[in-house]
Phi, psi and omega in degrees: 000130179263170186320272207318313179318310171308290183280046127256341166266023141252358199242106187303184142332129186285346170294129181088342185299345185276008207252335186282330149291318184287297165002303169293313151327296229285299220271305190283342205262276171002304189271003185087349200286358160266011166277160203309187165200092193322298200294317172335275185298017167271287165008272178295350178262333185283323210245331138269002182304304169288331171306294167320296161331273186334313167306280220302315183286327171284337127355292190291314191306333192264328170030221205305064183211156176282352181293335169308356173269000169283308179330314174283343178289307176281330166304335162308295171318306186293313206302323198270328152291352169268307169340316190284345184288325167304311192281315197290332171288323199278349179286331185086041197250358156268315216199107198277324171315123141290005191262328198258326188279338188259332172277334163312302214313293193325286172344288192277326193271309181262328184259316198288329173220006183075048178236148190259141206262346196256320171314307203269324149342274192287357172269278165318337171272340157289328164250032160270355180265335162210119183274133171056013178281122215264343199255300207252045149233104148359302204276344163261358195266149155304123184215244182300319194237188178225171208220355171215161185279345173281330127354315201261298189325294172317346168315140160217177187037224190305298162345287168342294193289306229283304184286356175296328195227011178323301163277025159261339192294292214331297170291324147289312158319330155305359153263001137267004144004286186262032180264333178285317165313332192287326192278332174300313193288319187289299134005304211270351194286008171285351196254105162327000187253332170319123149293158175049021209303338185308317204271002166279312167308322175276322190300300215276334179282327190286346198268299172297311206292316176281000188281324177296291195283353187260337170311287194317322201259359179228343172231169184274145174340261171011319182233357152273345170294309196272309166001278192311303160336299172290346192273315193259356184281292210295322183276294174321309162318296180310312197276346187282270178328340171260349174243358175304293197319333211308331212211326179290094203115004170249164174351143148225148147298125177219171170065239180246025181271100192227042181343172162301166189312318181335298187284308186326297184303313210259346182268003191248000163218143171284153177245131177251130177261163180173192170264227137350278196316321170287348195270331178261327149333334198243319181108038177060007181277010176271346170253071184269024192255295183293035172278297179285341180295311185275072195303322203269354180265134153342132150338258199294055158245316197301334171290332182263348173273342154339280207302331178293303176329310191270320153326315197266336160312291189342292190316278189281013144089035170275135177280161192213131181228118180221144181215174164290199187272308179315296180312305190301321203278343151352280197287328198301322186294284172002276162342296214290314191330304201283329200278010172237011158313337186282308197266011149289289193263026203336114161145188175333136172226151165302125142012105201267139186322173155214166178323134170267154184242000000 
């Protein structure tokens, strides 16, 4: 089934469809569920807060022994729960002033673990506006891997070579991941549309240079190197792992294929179940469909807004597409698998399949 078939046999008549959102609104608004949630996000910004300490003193405490690559290991987990903390600020699910929202983000985001918070802001906010859309979603454009087969036909150089094994690829590229946010954020301060770049550019050079020198200066090369491997491997997986179920392996979109706000959100994303543990594992991003409708509702909403949600597809007939954690990564190999079928096999191809839903 292509893309366009698809959202057009889940998708009425375009009349009325924004009425199906607001609608929808109206029922999520009822139940409270945007409203903020203080005590929560105190919690959780004081548990990682500690948690970062806490890496950072056993580094030291633990110093010249290769047992510092466990250190590195758990800091790869924290570095990566302050991202999802990070991501949850820059949505404004903490903190309704924007003035207030961009000096935590930066805090955290720029001093704290080297992502650049103005860089990745504006890059996330274009693909909540159109998710999984091959032209104006970021998170989809070609680069190392192609995400479609008309993508793939147009590959040169490395894409090319790459995409014939792209979903054998995938997770080991997924270890360099985050030495690329770093570079990505750094990269973007040339670009005038940044706010503020001096001060995204000091937070952020200021972030490596102590990051650099507290490796060098507590450890000998050698295990500051391997540190630095395990630390930036591991964390660039983790975050990789956490944002692959989202999007990968559901629709893509071009051109004017453009659905109402509803469909757009809820057919181009998955949700993955699961208990506690996926909910702090993924950063509450396993409920990625009320995620995107609702960019601004709080993390722990989002599981009670499920039932409503999914109820109300059920009603107005939109397919909701949920799988397990195991599964979501599946189809996502899948995916990869089939859309690099042109530079295995050149010439005509099938469609590439999509989740049923």
């Amino acid at each position: 089934m292509t893309t366009s078939a698809l959202v057009s046999e889940s998708t009425p008549p375009r009349r009325g469809a924004d009425g199906d959102y607001a609608r929808l609104l109206r029922r999520i608004s009822d139940a409270g569920l945007m409203n903020r949630r203080p005590v929560y996000y105190a919690v959780r910004l004081s548990l990682v807060g500690i948690a970062f300490a806490a890496g950072w003193a056993a580094f030291v405490l633990v110093g010249d022994s290769w047992w510092t690559l466990l250190v590195a290991a758990f800091m790869a987990v924290a570095f990566a729960q302050i991202a999802l903390v990070m991501h949850d600020v820059a949505h404004r699910q903490v903190f309704r002033l924007r003035q207030r929202t961009e000096i935590v983000g930066r805090i955290v985001g720029n001093a704290g673990i080297g992502l650049g918070y103005g860089w990745w802001q504006d890059k996330h906010t274009r693909h909540h506006a159109n998710p999984n859309h091959e032209e104006l979603d970021p998170d989809v454009a070609p680069d190392i891997l192609v995400w479609s087969q008309q993508q793939a036909r147009a590959s040169r150089g490395l894409a090319r070579l790459l995409g014939r094994a792209q979903a054998y690829l995938f997770f080991p590229l997924l270890l360099l991941e985050g030495v690329n946010l770093h570079v990505a954020g750094v990269r973007a301060l040339r670009n005038r549309s940044v706010k503020q770049r001096g001060l995204e550019g000091a937070l952020l050079f200021a972030h490596f240079a102590i990051y650099l020198a507290a490796l060098f200066a507590v450890l000998p090369p050698d295990k500051a190197l391997a540190f630095f491997a395990v630390h930036q491997g591991l964390f660039g997986l983790y975050m990789g792992c956490i944002f692959a179920p989202n999007h990968k392996g559901m629709p893509t979109l071009t051109g004017d294929d453009r659905p109402d706000y509803l469909r757009r959100q809820v057919l181009t994303s998955r949700n993955v179940r699961g208990g506690a543990l996926t909910d702090i594992a993924l950063g509450g991003l396993n409920y990625q469909i009320e995620h995107h409708l609702f960019p601004s509702m709080p993390t722990p909403n989002l599981r009670h807004a499920q039932v409503i949600v999914r109820d109300y597809c059920s009603e107005i007939g939109v397919a909701y597409h949920e799988t397990g954690l195991i599964a979501s990564y599946r189809e996502a190999l899948r995916h990869l698998h089939h859309v690099g079928a042109p530079l295995r096999n050149p010439g005509p191809e099938a469609e590439v399949p999509q989740p049923n839903h």
